[in-house]
N, C-alpha and C positions, 0 to 999 in steps of 0.2 A: 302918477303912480303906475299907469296902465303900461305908459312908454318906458319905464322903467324896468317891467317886469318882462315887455316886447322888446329889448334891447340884452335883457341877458338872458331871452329864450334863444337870440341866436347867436350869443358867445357863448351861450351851452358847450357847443364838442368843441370849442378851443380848452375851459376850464375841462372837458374830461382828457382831452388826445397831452394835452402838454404835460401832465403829470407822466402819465403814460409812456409818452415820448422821452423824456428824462429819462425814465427807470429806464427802458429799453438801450440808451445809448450807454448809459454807468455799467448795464448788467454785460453787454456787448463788449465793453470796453476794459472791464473787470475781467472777463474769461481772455480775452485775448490777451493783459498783459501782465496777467498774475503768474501764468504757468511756466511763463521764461524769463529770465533777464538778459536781454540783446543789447546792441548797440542802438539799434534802432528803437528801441523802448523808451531807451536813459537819452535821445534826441528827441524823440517825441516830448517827454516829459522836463526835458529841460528847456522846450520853449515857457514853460508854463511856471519856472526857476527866477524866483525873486522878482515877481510882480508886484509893483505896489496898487494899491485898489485902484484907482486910473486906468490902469490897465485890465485888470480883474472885470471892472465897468463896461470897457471898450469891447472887450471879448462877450460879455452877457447879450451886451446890444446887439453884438454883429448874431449870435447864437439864435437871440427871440426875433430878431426878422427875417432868418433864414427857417424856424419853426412857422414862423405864419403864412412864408411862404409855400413851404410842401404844403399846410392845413388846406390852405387855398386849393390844390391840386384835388383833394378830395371834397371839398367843402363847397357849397356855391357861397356865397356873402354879397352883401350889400356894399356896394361899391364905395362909401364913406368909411367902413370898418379897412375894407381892402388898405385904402390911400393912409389911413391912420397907423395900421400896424405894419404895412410897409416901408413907409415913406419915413414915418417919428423916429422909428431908432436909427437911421442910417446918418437923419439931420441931426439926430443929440452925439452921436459919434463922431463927425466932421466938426462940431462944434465943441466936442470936449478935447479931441486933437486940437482946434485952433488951425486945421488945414482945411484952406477955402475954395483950393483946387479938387479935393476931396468933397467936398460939400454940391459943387456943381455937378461933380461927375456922377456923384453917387446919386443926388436928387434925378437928372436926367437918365441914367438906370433904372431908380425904383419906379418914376415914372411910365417907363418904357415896361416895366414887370406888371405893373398895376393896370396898364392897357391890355395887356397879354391876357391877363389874370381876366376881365372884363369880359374879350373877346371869348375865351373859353368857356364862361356863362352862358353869354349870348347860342353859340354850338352846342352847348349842355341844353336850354332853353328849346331851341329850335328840335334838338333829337327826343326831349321827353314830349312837348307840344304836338308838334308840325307830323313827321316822319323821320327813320333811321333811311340814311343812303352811306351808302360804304363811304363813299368819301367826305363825305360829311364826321362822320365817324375818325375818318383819317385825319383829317384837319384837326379833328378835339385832340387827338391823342399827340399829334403835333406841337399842337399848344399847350400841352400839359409838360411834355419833355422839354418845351422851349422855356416855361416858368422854371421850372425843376435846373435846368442849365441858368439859367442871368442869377437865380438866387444862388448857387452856387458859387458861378464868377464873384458876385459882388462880396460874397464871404471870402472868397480866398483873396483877393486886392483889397479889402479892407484887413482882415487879420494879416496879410503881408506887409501893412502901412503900420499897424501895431508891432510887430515884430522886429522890424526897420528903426523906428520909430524906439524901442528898447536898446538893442544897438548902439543906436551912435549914443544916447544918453551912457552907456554903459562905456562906450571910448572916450566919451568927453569925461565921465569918473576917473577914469584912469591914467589920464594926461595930467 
């Protein structure tokens, strides 16, 4: 029970920040595209135009590992949460596409994110511990922009393989 209640003391600021997180992108996203109707509105929202839940799916995954990846930025974690909420939804994505080229590529990404993520601990660890040196300093903030960009990348080549991915189904309907 103890490890129990030691395991959701520190997915604590995941369950506060991600509700959070939510409301702040809908209320952001609500203001920017309620007050006009652009071209660029009705293309943004018509990627999101006759999804069926597959897709609906693909998009949530790619969404919550791109969330735990910023969380990571401000959070330190335990390197087993890191790999888990990293690494699981990018492999349930490659695996619910049924692309295996994907699967590789993305695992050896979140990997590569997950060591980043690690190493920024380790600088986080060494400047509350040890001592602050400017470049010590330099380096964290390095490796914070560097998470903050791969999580990124792998959201936008993943939702582009979704996209793609709707596409040609949608040529192959119409043939």
């Amino acid at each position: 029970m103890v490890d129990f209640i030691d395991s959701f003391h520190k997915l604590l600021p995941y369950f506060i920040s991600f509700p959070l997180f939510i409301f702040i992108i809908s209320l952001i996203l609500q203001l920017i595209y309620s007050k006009n109707v652009s071209d660029k509105n009705i293309h943004l929202f018509g990627l999101f135009i006759n999804l069926n839940n597959k897709d609906i799916l693909l998009i949530a995954l790619l969404l919550v590992q791109l969330f735990f990846i910023i969380c990571s930025i401000f959070v330190n974690s335990e390197s087993f949460y890191v790999f888990l909420f990293v690494i699981a939804p990018v492999v349930f994505f490659s695996l619910l596409m049924r692309n295996y080229y994907a699967l590789i590529s993305n695992f050896i990404l979140s990997v590569f994110t997950c060591a980043l993520i690690i190493f920024k601990d380790v600088f986080y660890a060494y400047i509350n511990e040890v001592y602050f040196v400017w470049y010590v300093g330099l380096i964290y903030v390095v490796l914070c922009l560097s998470i903050l960009t791969f999580g990124i990348f792998i959201f936008t080549i993943n939702f582009g393989r979704v996209v793609k991915n709707k596409k040609l189904k949608n040529e192959e309907k119409n043939k």
